[in-house]
C-alpha positions as CSV (number, residue, x, y, z in Angstrom):
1,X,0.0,0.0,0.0
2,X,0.7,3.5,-0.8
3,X,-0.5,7.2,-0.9
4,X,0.6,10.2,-2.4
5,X,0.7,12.6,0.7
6,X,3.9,14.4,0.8
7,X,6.0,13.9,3.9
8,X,6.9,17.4,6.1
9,X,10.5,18.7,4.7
10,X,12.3,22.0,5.0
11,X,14.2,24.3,3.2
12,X,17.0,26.6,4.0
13,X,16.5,30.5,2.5
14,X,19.1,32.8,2.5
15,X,17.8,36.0,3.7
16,X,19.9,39.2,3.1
17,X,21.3,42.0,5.4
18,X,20.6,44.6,2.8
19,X,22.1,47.6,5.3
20,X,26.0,44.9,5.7
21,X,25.3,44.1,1.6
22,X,24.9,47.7,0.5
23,X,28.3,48.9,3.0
24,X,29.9,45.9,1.4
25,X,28.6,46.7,-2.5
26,X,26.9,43.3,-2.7
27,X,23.6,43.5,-4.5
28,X,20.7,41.0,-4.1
29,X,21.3,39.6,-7.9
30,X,25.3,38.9,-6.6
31,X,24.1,37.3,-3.8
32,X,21.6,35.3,-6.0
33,X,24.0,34.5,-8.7
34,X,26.3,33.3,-6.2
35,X,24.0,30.6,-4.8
36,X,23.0,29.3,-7.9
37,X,26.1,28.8,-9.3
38,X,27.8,27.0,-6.2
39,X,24.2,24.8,-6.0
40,X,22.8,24.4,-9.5
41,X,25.7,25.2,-11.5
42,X,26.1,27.6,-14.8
43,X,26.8,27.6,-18.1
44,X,29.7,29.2,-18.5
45,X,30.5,28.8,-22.5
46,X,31.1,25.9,-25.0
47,X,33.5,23.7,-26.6
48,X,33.6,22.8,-30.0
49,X,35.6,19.4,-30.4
50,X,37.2,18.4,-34.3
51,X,34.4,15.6,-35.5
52,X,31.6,16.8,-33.1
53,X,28.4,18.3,-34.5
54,X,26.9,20.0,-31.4
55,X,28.8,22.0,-29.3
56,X,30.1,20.6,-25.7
57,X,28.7,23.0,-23.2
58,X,31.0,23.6,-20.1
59,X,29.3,24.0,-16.2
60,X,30.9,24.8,-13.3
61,X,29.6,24.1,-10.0
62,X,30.8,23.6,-6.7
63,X,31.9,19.8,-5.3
64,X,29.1,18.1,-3.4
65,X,31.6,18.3,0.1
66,X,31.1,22.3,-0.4
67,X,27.5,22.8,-1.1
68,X,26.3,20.3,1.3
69,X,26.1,22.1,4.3
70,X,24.8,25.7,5.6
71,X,28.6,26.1,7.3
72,X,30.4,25.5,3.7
73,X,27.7,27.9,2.1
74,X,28.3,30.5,4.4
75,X,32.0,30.4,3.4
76,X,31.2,31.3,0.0
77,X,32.6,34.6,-0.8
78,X,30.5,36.9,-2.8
79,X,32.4,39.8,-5.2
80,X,31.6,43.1,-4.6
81,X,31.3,46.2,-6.6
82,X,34.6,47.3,-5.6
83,X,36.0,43.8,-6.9
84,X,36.2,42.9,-2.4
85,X,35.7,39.3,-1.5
86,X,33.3,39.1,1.3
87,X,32.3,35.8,3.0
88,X,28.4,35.1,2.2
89,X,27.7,34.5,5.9
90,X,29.1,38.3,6.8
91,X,26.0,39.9,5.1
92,X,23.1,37.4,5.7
93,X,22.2,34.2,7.0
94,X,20.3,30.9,6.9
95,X,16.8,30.3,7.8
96,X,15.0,26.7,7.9
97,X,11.3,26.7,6.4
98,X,8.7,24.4,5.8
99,X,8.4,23.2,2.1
100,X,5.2,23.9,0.5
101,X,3.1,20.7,-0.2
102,X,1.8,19.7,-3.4
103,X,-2.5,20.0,-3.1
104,X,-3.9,17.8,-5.9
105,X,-7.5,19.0,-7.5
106,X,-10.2,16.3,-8.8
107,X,-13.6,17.9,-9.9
108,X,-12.6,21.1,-8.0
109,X,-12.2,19.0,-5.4
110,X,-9.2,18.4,-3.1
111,X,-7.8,15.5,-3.0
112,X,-5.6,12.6,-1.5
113,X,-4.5,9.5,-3.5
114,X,-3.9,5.6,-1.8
115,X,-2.7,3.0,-4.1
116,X,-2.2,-0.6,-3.5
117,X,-1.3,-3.6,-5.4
118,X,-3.3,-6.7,-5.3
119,X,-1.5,-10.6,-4.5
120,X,-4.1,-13.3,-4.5
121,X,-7.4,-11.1,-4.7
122,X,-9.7,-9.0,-7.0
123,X,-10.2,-6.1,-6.4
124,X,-13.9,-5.8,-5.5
125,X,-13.4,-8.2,-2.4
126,X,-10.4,-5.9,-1.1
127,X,-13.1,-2.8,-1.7
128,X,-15.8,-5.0,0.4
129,X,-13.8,-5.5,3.0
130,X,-12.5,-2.1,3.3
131,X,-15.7,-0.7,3.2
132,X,-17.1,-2.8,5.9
133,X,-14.4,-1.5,8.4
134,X,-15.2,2.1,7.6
135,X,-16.4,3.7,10.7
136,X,-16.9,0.1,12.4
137,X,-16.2,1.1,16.4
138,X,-16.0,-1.9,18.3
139,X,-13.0,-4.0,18.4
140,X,-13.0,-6.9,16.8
141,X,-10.6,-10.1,16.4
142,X,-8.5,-9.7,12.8
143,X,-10.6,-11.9,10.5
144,X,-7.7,-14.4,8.0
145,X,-8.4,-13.6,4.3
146,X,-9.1,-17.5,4.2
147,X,-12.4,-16.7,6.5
148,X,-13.5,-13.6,4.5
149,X,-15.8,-14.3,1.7
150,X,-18.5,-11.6,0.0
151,X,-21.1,-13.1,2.6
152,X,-18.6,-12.3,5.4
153,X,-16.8,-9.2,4.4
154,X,-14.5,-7.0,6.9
155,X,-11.3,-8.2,8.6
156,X,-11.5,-6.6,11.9
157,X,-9.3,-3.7,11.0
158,X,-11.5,-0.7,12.3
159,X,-11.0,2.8,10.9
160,X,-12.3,5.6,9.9
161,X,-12.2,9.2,7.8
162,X,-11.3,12.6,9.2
163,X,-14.8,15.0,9.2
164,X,-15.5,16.3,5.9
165,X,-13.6,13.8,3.9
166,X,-15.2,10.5,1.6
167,X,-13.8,7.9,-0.1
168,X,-14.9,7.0,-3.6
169,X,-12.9,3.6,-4.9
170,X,-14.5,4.3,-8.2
171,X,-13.0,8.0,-8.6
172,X,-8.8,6.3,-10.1
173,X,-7.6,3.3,-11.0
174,X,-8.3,-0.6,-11.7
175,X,-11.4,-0.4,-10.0
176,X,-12.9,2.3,-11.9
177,X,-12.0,0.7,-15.2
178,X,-12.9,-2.4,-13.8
179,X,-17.0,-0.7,-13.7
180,X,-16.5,0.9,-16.6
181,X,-15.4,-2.0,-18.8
182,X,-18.1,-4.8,-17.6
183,X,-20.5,-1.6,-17.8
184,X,-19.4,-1.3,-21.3
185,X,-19.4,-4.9,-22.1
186,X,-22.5,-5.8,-20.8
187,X,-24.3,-3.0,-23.0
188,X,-22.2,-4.6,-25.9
189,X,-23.7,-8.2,-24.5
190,X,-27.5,-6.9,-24.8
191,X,-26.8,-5.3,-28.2
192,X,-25.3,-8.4,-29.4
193,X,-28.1,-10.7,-28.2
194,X,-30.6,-8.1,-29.6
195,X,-29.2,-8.3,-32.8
196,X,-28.9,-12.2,-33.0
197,X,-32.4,-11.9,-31.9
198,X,-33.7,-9.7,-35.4
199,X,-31.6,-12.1,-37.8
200,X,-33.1,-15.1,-36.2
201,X,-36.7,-13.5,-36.4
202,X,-35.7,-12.5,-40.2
203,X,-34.7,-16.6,-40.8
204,X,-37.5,-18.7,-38.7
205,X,-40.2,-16.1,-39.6
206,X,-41.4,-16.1,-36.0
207,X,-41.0,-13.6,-32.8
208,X,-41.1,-16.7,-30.6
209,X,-39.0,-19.5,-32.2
210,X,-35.6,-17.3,-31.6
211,X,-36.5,-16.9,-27.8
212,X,-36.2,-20.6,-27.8
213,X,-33.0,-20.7,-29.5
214,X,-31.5,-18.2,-27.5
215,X,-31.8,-19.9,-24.8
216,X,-28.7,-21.5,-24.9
217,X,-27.0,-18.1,-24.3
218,X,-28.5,-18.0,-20.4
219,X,-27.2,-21.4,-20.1
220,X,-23.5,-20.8,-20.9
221,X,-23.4,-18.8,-17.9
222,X,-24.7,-21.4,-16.0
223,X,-21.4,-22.9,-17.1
224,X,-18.8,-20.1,-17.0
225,X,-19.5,-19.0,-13.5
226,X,-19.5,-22.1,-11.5
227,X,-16.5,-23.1,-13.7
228,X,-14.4,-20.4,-12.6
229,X,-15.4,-21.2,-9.0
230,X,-14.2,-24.6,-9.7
231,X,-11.2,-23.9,-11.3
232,X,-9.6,-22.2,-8.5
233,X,-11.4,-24.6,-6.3
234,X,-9.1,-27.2,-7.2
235,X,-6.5,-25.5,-9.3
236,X,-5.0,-22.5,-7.2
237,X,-1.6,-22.6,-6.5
238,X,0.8,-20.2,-4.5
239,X,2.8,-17.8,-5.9
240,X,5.5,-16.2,-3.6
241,X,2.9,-17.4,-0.9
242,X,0.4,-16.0,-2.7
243,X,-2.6,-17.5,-4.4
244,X,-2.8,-17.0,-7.9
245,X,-6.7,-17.6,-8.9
246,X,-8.6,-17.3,-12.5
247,X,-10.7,-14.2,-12.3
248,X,-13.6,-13.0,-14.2
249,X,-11.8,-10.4,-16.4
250,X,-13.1,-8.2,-18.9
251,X,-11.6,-10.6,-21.4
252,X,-13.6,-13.8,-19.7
253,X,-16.7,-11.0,-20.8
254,X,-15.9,-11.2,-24.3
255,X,-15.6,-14.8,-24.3
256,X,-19.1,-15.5,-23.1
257,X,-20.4,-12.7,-26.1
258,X,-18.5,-14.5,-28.6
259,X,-20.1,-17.8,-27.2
260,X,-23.2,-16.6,-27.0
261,X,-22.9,-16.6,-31.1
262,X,-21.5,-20.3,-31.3
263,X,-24.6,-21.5,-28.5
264,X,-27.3,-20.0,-30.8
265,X,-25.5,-21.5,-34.0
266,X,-26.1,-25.4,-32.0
267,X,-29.4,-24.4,-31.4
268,X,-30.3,-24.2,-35.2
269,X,-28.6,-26.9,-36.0
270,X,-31.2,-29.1,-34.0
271,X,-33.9,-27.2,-34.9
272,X,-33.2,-27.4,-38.9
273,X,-32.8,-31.0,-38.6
274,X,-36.4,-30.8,-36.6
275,X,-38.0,-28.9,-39.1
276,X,-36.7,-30.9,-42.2
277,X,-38.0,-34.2,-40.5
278,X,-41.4,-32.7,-39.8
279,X,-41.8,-31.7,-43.4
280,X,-41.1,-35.0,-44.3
281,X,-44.1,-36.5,-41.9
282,X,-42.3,-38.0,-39.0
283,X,-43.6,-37.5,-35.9
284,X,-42.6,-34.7,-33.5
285,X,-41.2,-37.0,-30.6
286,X,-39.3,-39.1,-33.2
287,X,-37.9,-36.0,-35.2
288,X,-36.9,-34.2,-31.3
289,X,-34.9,-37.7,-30.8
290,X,-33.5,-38.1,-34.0
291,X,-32.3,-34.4,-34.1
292,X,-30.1,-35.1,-30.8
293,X,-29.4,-38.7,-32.4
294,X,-28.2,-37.2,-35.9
295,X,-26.9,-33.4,-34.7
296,X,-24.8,-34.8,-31.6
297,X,-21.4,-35.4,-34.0
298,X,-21.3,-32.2,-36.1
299,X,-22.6,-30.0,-32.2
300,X,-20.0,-31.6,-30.3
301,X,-17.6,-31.2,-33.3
302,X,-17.8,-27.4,-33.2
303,X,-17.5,-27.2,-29.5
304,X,-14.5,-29.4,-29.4
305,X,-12.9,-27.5,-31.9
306,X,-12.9,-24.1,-30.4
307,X,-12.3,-25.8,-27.0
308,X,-9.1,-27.6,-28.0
309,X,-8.3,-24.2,-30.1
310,X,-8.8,-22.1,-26.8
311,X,-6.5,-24.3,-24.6
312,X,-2.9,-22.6,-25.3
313,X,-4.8,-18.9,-24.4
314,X,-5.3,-20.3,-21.0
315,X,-1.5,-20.1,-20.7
316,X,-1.5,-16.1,-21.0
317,X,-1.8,-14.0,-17.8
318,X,-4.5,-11.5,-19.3
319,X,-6.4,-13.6,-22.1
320,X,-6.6,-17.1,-20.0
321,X,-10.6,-15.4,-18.6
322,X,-11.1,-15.8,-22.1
323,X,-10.0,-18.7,-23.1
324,X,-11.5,-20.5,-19.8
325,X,-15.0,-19.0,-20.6
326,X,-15.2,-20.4,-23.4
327,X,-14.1,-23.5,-22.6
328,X,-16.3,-24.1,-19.5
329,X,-19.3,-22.2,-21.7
330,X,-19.0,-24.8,-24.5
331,X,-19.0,-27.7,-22.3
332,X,-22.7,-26.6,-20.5
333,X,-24.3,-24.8,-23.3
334,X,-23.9,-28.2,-25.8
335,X,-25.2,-30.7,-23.3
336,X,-28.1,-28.3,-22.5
337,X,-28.4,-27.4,-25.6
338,X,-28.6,-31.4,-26.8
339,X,-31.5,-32.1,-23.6
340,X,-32.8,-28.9,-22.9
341,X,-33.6,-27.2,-26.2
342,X,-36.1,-30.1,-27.9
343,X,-37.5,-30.5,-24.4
344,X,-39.1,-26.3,-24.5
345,X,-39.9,-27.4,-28.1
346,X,-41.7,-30.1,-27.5
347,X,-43.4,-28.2,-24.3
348,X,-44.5,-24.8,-26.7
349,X,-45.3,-26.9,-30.1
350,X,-46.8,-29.9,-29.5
351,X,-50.3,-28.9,-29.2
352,X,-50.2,-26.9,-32.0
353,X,-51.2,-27.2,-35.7
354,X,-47.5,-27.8,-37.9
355,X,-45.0,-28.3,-34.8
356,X,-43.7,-24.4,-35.6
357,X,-42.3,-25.5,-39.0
358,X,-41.9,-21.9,-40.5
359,X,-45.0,-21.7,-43.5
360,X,-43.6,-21.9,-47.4
């Protein structure tokens, strides 16, 4: 953990006899000159080298042993206008004063900045627990991360805000972009399943049969989430004696929208194959089985596929959400896809007149 409040530190300010540097002929620019030449250096002039371009520029300053200390500075000697030497601590002296602190602005705001780095943890659950301390007042026994969970949140570490200061987690850093990006993402999530909705309606010629297909899009959540949870379950390992779990990431996000395309894609290919055998005159319950019979190669084909193509991105620190969403997403959405999908099919259409087989 860090912050960016500036520690107390002082200065030392030469402050001028003008009555000792006027009987002396020392002006205040002499004085100034003086000091920033012995501390900062000057440029004094160049040198141009044979077979050098730019010119070498030549500084002179004094040696750190002299201009690290008030007693060395004070044994400067300043020239007069009368070409006299005078010592620099003969016509002023030294005074120590507080520096200045930086005061940072957000919204026309003041404010403070803490910043920590995370070892085994998201974010959010450091937040929660945080937050539940704030202003807690009783004492309480330090709670082991191991025992904190988002049903138990706060480790016993009381404290509490100065009067007319807040804290706002969302305000900086990898908590704010964490909002704003599944914010984002779940916008571009809605879109996306709106828009697989319109092309679905455009090729079944129904507002109803594309609920029904979609619904393999809820159910690869169903498998992401637990998946992840299991993962680290029985996967997490220590790093530098710190776990190193799978999170949720934004890129995990992506995954299950790109899945949610490959889910809907199964679900056609059933109910095609339902459709076709209905227009031929077999039975519904016989063209529901024979659909999970027939499409169970080229469904579990597709899913393999990407899943074996996803493995090596579980390997990379940021894309492995990605790559394990889909993975777990596949696995769920295709077997509930194979049992669950003709089930509702069978439940909406088999009381009515043509089984939902779109009209010529």
């Amino acid at each position: 953990v860090d912050d960016g409040f500036e520690a107390d530190q002082t200065k030392a300010v030469f402050v001028t006899d003008k009555e000792k540097a006027a009987l002396n002929g020392v002006s205040q620019d002499d004085v100034v000159k003086t000091l920033q030449l012995s501390l900062g250096g000057l440029e004094s002039g160049a040198l141009h080298r044979p077979h050098e371009v730019n010119p070498l520029r030549v500084e002179l300053i004094l040696p750190r042993t002299q201009r690290s200390s008030i007693g060395e500075l004070n044994r400067l000697y300043v020239k007069g206008s009368a070409g006299q030497m005078v010592p620099l601590g003969e016509i002023g002296h030294f005074e120590t004063q507080p520096v200045e602190k930086t005061i940072y602005h957000k919204n026309l705001e003041r404010v403070g900045y803490v910043f920590a780095e995370m070892a085994g943890r998201a974010p959010a659950e450091a937040v929660y627990d945080i937050m539940a301390d704030l202003g807690a007042t009783a004492k309480q026994k330090e709670v082991p991360v191991s025992q904190r969970s988002y049903f138990n949140n706060g480790a016993g570490l009381n404290w509490s805000l100065p009067d007319g200061s807040r804290v706002n987690f969302s305000g900086e850093g990898e908590w704010n972009i964490t909002i704003t990006v599944f914010r984002d993402l779940g916008i571009a999530f809605a879109a996306a399943c709106i828009g697989i909705y319109i092309l679905l309606v455009f090729q079944t010629g129904s507002y109803f049969m594309p609920l029904i297909l979609m619904i393999s899009i809820p159910l690869t959540m169903i498998g992401i989430m637990p998946g992840f949870w299991l993962l680290n379950k029985f996967s997490d390992g220590l790093i530098g004696g710190y776990a190193n779990p799978v999170f949720f990431t934004a890129t995990a996000m992506i995954g299950m929208i790109a899945l949610s395309g490959i889910a809907v894609r199964n679900a056609i290919l059933l109910i095609e194959f339902v459709h076709e055998a209905l227009r031929r005159g077999v039975a519904l319950d016989e063209a529901l089985i024979q659909s999970g019979a027939v499409r169970l190669r080229p469904i579990f084909l597709t899913a393999a596929a990407a899943g074996l193509a996803a493995i090596p991105i579980t390997l990379d620190p940021i894309f492995s959400g990605l790559a394990w969403a889909l993975i777990f997403g596949l696995v769920v959405s295709t077997v509930f896809t194979l049992a669950l999908i003709p089930i509702v099919y069978w439940m909406v259409y088999h009381n009515k007149p043509g089984h939902g087989v779109p009209e010529s």
